[in-house]
C-alpha positions in Angstrom: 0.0 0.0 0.0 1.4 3.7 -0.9 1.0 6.2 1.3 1.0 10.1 0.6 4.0 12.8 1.4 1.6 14.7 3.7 0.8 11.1 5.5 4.5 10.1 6.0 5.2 14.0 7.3 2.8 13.6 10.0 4.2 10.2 10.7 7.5 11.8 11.1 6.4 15.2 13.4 4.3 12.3 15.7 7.8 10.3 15.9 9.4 13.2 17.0 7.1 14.4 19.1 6.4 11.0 20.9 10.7 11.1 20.8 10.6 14.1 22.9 7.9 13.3 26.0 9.9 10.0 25.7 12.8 11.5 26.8 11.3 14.2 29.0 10.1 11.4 30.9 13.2 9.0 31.0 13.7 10.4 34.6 10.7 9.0 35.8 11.3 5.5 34.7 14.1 5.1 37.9 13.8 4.3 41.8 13.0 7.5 43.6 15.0 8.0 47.2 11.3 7.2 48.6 10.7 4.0 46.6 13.9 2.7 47.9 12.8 3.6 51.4 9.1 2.3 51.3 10.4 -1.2 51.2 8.0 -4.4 50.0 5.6 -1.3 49.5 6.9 -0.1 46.9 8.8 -3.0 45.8 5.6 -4.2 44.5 4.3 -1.0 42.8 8.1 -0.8 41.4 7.5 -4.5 39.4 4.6 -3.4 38.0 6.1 -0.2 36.9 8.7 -1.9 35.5 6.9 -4.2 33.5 4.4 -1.3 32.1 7.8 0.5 31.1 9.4 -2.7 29.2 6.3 -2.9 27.2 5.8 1.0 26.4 9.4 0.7 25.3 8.1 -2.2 22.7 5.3 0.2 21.5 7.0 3.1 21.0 10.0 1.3 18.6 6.5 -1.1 16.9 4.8 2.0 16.2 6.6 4.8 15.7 10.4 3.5 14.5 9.1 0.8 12.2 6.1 3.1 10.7 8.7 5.4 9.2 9.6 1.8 7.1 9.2 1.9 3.4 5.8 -0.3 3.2 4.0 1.7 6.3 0.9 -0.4 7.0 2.6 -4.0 5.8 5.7 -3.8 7.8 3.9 -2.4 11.0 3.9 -5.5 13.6 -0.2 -4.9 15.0 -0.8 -8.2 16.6 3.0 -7.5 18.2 1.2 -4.2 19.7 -1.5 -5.5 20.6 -0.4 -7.6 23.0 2.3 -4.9 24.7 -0.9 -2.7 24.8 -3.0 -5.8 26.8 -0.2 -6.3 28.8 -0.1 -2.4 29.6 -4.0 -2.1 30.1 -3.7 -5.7 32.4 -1.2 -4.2 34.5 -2.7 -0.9 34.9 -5.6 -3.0 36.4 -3.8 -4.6 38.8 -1.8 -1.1 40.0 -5.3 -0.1 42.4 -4.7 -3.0 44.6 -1.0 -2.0 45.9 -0.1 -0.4 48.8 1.1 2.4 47.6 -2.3 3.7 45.2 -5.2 1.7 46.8 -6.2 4.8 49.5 -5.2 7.5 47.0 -8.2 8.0 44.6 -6.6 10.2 42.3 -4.0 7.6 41.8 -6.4 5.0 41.3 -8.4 7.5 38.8 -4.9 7.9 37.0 -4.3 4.2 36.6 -7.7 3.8 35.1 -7.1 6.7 32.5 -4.0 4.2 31.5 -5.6 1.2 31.5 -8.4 3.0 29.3 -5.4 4.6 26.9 -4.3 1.2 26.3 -7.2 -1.0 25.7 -7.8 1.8 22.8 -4.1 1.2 21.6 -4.8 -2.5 21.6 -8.1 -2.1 20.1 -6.7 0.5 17.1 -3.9 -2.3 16.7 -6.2 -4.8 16.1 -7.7 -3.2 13.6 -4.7 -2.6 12.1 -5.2 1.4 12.0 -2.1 3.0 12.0 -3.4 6.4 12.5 -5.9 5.3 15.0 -2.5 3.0 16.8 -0.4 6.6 16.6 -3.0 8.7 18.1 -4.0 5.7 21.3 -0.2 5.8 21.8 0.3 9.2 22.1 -2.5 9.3 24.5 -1.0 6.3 26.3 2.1 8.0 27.0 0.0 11.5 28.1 -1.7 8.8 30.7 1.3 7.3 32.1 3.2 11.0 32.5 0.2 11.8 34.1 0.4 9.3 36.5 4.5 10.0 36.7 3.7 13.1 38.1 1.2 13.1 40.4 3.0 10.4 42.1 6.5 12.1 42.1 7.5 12.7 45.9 
């Protein structure tokens, strides 16, 4: 399938953009001083952190490295992003019942808005709509700074 100059532009300036919060938000993805302190607490909330990170890293390169490809929509791996984004939206579920969010509503209303972003990235994905895949990860990310922030000591 061949795409337009316009399409493959906006492609590009959503790369770079995504590029850019990605790396704004690179200090978040580390241990605070308080994580270390709060023990199996945190520990816990930490894992799942972790694993939610591992798998954003996945989308990011699936959607946005390997859409700037030659054959956009044949080459981009959907059933590969679908999954990360399942996994993301599963463990956003599970984040409400650790220590550390499960008195804090605004945490839990933050880890909903995540788990919400990325059922809509896995659902665009599995539709194979690469537009629809750019925007739900975009919006994924916005969720998970979100989150990053309010919870930032």
């Amino acid at each position: 399938m061949k795409t337009t100059a316009g399409f493959v532009h906006i492609v590009r300036f959503v790369f770079f953009f995504a590029l850019v919060l990605a790396l704004a938000a690179y200090p978040m993805m580390g241990e605070s001083d308080a994580h270390k302190e709060g023990g199996e607490a945190h520990r816990e909330l930490d894992e799942l952190m972790q694993k939610m990170g591992e798998a954003l890293e996945v989308l990011v390169r699936d959607v946005l490295v390997s859409s700037l490809e030659e054959e956009i929509i044949s080459d981009t791996p959907f059933a590969r992003i679908e999954k990360h984004a399942a996994s993301i939206a599963a463990t956003a579920k599970d984040l409400p019942g650790t220590e550390r969010i499960r008195e804090d509503a605004s945490l839990i209303a933050l880890s909903r808005e995540t788990e919400d972003a990325a059922r809509s990235l896995a659902k665009a994905a599995k539709g194979e709509k690469l537009e629809a895949t750019i925007k739900s990860l975009v919006a994924l990310h916005a969720a998970c700074i979100n989150c990053h922030k309010e919870m930032r000591p």
